[in-house]
N, C-alpha and C positions, 0 to 999 in steps of 0.2 A: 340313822342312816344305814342305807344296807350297804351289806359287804362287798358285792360285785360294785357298786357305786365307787367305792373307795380305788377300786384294781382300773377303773372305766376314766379316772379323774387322773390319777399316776399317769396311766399311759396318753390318755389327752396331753396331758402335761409332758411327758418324756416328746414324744409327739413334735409339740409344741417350740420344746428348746432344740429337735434338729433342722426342724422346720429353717429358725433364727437362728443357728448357728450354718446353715447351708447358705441363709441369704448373706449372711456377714462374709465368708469367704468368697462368695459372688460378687460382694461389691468391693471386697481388696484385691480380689484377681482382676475386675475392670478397671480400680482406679489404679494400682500398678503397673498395669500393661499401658505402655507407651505407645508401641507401636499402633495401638490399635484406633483409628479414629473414632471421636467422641460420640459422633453418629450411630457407626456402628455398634457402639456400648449403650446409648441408648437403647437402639433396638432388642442388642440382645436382653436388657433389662427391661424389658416391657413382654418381650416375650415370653421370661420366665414368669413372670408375675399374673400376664395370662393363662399361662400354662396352670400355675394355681389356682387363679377362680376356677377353672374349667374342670379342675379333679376337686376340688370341694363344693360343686355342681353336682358333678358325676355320684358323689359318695354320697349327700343331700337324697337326691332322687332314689338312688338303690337304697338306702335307710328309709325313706319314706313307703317306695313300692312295697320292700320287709314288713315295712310296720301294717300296711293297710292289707297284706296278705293273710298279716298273723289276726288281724282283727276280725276278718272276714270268717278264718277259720274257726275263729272262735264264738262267734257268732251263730254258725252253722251246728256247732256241736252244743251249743245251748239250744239251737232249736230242737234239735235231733232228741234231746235227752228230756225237754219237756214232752216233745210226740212220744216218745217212749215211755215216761211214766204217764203221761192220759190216756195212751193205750191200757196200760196195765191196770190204772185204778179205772177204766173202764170192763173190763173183762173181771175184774174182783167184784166190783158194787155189781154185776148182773146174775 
């Protein structure tokens, strides 16, 4: 396993547990709260939870556009460097 792998897994992980420690005080702040109609505590819990898909969406696509950027370049500089040596073993063998 590599080593960044390790540091990428912790912090998912750290991640992870404030993730589930934000929802658990969200749902003892709603069910504590009295005053507050059940309705309205619905809502606001559907809207965080929205809120959620919507930035693990957001992060998804910017990781993905990253990743298809890095491949493209990478790509490019593999073409680049075969043109560059078939140039040269061109210009040698004449």
């Amino acid at each position: 396993m590599r080593p960044d792998q390790n540091d990428n897994t912790l912090i998912i992980f750290l991640n992870g547990c404030g993730v589930a420690i934000a929802y658990g005080l969200l749902a003892i702040s709603l069910w504590l709260s009295t005053e507050v109609p059940l309705a309205t505590k619905g809502f606001w819990g559907m809207g965080i939870l929205l809120l959620t898909l919507s930035l693990i969406n957001v992060v998804k696509y910017r990781f993905d556009a990253k990743s298809s950027e890095d491949r493209i370049a990478r790509i490019e500089e593999a073409r680049n460097d075969k043109l560059l040596e078939d140039s040269l073993n061109g210009t040698q063998n004449a």
